[in-house]
C-alpha positions in Angstrom: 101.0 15.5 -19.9 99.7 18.1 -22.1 96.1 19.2 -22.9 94.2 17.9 -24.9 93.0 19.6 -28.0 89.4 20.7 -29.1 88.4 19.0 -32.2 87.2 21.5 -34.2 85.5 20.2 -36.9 83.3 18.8 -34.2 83.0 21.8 -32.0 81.6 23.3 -34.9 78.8 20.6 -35.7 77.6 19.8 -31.8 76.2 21.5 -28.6 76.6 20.6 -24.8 73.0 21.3 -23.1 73.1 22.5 -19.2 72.8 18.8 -18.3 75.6 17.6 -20.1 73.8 16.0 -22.9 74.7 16.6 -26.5 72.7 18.1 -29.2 73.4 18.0 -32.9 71.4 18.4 -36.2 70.2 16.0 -38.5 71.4 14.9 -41.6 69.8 14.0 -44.9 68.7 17.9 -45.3 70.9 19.3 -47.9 70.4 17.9 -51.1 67.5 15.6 -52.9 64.6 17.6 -51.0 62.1 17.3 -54.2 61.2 13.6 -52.8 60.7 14.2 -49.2 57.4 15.2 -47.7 57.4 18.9 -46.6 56.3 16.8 -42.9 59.8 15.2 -42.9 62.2 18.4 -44.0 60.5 20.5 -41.4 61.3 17.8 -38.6 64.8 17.8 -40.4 65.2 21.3 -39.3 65.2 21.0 -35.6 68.0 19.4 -33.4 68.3 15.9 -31.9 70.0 14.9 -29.0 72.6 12.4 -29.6 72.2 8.5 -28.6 74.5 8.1 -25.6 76.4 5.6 -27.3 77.5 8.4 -30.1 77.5 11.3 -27.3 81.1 8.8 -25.9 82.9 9.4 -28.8 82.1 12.7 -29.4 82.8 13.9 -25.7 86.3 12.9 -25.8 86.5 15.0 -29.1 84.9 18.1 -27.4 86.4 17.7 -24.0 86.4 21.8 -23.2 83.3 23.0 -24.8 80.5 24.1 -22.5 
């Protein structure tokens, strides 16, 4: 059985911390900023770790990344 490949569209996007958890950014921050308190764009800017429902999927998609 072969290796499996990196996904990496994804290994671009998301983070592994030391524990194993995995971090990614927040959407809703690119476009349409006029409307949105300056409150909610600044927590916009700083990373979330993902639900460990999501974190599944995505592990399987970034299987090698540290």
């Amino acid at each position: 059985m072969p290796k499996m490949k990196t996904h990496r569209g994804a290994a671009k996007r998301v983070k592994k911390t030391g524990t194993g958890k995995i971090v990614c950014y927040h959407a809703y921050k690119s476009h349409i900023l006029e409307k949105k308190s300056s409150k909610r764009k600044r927590a916009l800017r700083k990373s979330a770790i993902m639900h460990t429902t999501d974190a599944k999927r995505i592990e399987r998609l970034i299987a090698y990344v540290k």
